[in-house]
C-alpha positions in Angstrom: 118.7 -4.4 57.0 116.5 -5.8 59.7 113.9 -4.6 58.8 113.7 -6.7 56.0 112.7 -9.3 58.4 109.5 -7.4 59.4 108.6 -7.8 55.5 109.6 -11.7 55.5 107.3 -11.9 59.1 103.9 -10.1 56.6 104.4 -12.7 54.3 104.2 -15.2 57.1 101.0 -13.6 58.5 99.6 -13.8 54.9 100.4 -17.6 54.8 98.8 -18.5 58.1 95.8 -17.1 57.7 95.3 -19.6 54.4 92.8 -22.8 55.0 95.8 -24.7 53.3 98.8 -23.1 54.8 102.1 -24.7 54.8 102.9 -23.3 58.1 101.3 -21.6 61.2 103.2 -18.5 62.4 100.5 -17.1 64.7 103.6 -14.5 66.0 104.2 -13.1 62.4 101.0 -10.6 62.3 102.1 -8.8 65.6 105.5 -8.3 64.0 104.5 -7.1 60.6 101.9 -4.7 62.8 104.4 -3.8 65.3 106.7 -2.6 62.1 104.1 -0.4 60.3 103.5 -3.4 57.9 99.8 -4.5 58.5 97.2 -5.6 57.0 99.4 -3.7 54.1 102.8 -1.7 53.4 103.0 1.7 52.4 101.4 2.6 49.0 102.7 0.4 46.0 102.9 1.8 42.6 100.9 0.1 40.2 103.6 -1.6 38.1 102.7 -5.3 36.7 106.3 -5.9 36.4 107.2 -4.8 40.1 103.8 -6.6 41.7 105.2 -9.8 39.7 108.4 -9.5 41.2 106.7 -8.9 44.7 104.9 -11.9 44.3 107.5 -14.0 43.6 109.7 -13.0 46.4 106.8 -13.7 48.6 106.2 -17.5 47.4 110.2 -17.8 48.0 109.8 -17.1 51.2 106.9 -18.9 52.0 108.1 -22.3 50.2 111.9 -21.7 51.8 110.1 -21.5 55.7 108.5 -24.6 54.7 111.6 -26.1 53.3 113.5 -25.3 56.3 110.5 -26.5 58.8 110.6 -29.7 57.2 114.6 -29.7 58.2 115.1 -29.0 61.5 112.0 -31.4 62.4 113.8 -34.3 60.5 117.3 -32.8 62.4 115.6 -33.0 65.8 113.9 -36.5 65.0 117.9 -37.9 64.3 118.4 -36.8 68.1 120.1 -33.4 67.6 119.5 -30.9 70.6 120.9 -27.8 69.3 119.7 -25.4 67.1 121.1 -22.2 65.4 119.8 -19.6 63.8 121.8 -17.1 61.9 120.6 -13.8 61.1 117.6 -14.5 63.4 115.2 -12.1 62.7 111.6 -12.3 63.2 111.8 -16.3 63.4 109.2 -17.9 65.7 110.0 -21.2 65.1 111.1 -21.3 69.0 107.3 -20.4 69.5 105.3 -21.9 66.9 107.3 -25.7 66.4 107.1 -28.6 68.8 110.3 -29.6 70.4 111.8 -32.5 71.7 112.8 -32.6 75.1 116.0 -30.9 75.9 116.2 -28.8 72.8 118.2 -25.7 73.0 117.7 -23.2 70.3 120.4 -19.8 69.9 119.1 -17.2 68.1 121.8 -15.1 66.7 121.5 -11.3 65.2 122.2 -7.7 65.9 120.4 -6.0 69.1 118.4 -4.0 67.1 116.1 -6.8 66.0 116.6 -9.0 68.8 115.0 -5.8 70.9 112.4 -5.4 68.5 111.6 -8.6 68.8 111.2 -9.0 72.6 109.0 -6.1 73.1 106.7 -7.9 71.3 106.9 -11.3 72.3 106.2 -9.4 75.9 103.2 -7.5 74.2 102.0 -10.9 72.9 103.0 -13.1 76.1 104.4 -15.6 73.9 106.1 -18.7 75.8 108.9 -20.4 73.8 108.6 -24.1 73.8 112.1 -24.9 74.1 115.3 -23.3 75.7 115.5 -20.0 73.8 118.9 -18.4 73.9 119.7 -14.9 72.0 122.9 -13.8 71.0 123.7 -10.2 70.2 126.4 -10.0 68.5 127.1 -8.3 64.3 127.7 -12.2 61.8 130.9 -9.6 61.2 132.2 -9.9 64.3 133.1 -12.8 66.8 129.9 -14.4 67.0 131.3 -17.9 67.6 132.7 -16.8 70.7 129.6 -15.1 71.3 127.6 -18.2 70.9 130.1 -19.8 73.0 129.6 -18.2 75.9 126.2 -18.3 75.3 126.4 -22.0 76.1 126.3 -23.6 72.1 128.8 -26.8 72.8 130.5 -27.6 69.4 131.4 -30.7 70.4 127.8 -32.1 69.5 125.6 -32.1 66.7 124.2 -28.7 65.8 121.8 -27.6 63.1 122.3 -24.1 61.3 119.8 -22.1 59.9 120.6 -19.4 57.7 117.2 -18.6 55.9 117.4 -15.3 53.5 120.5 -14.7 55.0 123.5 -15.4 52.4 121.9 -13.1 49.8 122.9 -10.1 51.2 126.6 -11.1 52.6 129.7 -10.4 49.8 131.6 -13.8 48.6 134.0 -13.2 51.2 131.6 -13.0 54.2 130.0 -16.1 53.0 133.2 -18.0 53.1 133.7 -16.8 56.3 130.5 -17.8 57.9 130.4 -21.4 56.1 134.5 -21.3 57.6 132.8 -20.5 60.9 129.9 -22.7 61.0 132.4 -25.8 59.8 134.8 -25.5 63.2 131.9 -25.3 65.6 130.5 -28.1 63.8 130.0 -31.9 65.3 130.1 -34.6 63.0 126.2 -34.9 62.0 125.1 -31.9 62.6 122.4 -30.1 60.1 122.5 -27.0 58.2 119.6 -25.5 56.0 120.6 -22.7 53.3 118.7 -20.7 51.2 121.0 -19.3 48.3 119.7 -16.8 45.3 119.7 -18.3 42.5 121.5 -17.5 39.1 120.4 -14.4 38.0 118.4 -13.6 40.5 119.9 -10.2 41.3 120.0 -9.1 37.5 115.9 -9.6 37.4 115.5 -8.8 40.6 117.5 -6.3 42.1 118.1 -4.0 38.9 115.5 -1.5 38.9 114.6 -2.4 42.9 113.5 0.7 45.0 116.6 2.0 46.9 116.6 0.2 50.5 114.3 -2.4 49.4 115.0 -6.2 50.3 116.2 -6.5 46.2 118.3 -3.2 46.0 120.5 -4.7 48.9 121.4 -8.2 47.4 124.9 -9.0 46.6 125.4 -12.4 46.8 124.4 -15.1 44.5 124.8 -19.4 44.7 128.1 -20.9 43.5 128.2 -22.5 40.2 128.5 -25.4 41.8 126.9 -25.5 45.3 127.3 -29.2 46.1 131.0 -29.1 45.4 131.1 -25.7 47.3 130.3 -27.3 50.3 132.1 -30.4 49.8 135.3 -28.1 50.4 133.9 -26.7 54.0 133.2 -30.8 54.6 129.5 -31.1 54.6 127.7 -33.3 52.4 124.7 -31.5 50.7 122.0 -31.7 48.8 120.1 -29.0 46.5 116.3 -28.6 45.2 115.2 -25.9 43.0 112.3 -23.6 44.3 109.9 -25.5 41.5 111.1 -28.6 42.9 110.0 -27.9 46.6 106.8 -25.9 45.6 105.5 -28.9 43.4 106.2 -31.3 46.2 104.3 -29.3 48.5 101.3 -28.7 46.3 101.9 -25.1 45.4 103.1 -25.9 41.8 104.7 -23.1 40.2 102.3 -23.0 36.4 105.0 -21.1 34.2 107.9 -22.3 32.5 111.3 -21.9 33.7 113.6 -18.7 32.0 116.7 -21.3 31.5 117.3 -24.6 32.8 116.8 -24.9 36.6 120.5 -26.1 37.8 119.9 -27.6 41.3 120.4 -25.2 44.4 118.7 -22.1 45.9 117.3 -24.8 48.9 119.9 -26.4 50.4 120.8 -29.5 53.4 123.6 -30.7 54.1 125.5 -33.0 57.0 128.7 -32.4 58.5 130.8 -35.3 57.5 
C-alpha cells in the first residue's frame, strides 16, 4: 500500500509548482520521480468519469496537507514539542515546515517506505529542520512500544497525524489505533484526522482499478464523528472538504450530492 504515498507525494509536486500554492513541498517531485511517477503516471484511459474522480482525489489531498499544516503549526505555537506521524509516508513536513526549538518529530511506518524514503532524502541531501526520528514498526503491531523506545514520552503533550491513513484500516483497526493514540496521550496534546466521507467508497472505490489508492478503501467516518471521539476522550472538531477549500480560496463550484454532515477534516484535544 505504500506506494500509494508516492501518488499522494505527485500531487504534492503538482501543487508546489503553482504561483498560488497552498504549500511548498520541494521533496515531493524526487519522490514521485524516484517511484516511476514523474512528470506523469503510466498511461490513463481516457474516461471523463475516472479523470473526474482523479481530480477529486487530488484536490482532497491537496486541501487535507493544507488542513493539517495549518494544525501542527497552531499545535507547536501552544508549546507542544512532539510530533507523530502515523502511516508516515512520503511526508516532508520535517523538511519543508519551520520548527520551534526543541521539536521532536517520530515518523512512524513500515520499513519499506521508510527505506524508500531515505535513499532519497540522501540522493537529495535534504536536512530536516527538527529532530527527525523513524520508527519501523507494521500500525498492526506494537508500535507504541516501538515509539517508546524510540524516545516519544507520553507523559507530555503530543500531536498525531494520521493523514490518508484511516481509509484503508477496517472498523476494528481504527478503534484500535484511536485506543492507542488515547493512552500515550498527555492532556492537551493534538491530533489531526482525515476520515472518508459518507459514501465515498460507493463513488469512489466501485469500479476503481484493482490495486489503485480507491480499490483498497475500507473504512469510512462514523455517523457521528464528534461523539466518536468524545468516547476515546478528545474533544474535536469537524469541517467538510468544501468548508476548508472555500476558506482557503480554492472554492469547490459544484453543488453538493447530499447534505455535507460535518467531518472528513478533523482536530481534536485530549481532554
Amino acid at each position: 500500500m505504500w506506494a500509494t504515498a508516492v501518488g499522494v507525494a505527485r500531487v504534492r509536486a503538482l501543487e508546489t509548482e503553482r504561483d498560488d500554492a497552498l504549500f511548498r513541498d520541494p521533496l515531493a517531485r524526487a519522490f514521485a520521480a524516484a517511484g516511476g511517477l514523474w512528470p506523469s503516471a503510466r498511461p490513463l484511459p481516457d474516461d471523463e468519469a475516472a479523470r473526474r474522480r482523479r481530480l477529486a482525489v487530488s484536490f482532497s489531498i491537496v486541501i487535507r496537507t493544507k488542513f493539517l499544516d495549518d494544525l501542527v503549526r497552531q499545535a507547536c505555537a501552544s508549546g507542544i514539542r512532539q510530533v507523530v506521524l502515523l502511516g508516515a509516508g512520503m511526508d516532508s513536513r520535517a523538511f519543508r515546515m519551520d520548527w520551534p526549538e526543541g521539536t521532536r518529530l517520530f515518523e512512524v511506518d513500515t520499513a519499506a517506505p521508510l527505506d524508500f524514503k531515505a535513499a532519497v532524502l540522501r540522493q537529495e541531501r535534504a536536512v530536516a529542520r527538527c529532530e527527525r526520528i523513524t520508527v519501523a514498526v507494521d500500525l498492526r503491531e506494537d508500535w507504541p512500544g516501538a515509539l517508546a523506545a524510540a524516545g516519544h514520552d507520553p507523559a507530555a503533550p503530543t500531536v498525531w497525524i494520521a493523514e490518508g491513513l484511516l481509509i484503508y484500516l477496517p472498523e476494528d483497526a481504527v478503534e484500535l489505533l484511536l485506543a492507542r493514540i488515547s493512552a500515550q496521550s498527555a492532556a492537551g496534546s493534538r491530533m489531526g484526522l482525515t476520515l472518508g466521507s459518507p459514501g465515498v467508497i460507493e463513488r469512489f472505490g466501485a469500479d476503481a482499478a484493482p490495486g489503485s489508492a480507491a480499490s483498497l478503501w475500507v473504512s469510512e467516518m462514523p455517523g457521528d464523528p464528534v461523539g466518536w471521539l468524545a468516547g476515546h476522550g478528545w474533544e474535536a472538531v469537524c469541517h467538510t472538504l468544501r468548508e476548508r477549500a472555500a476558506a482557503y480560496g480554492r472554492p469547490i463550484s459544484t453543488p453538493p450530492r447530499r447534505e455535507e454532515r460535518p467531518g472528513g477534516l478533523v482536530s481534536a484535544v485530549r481532554r
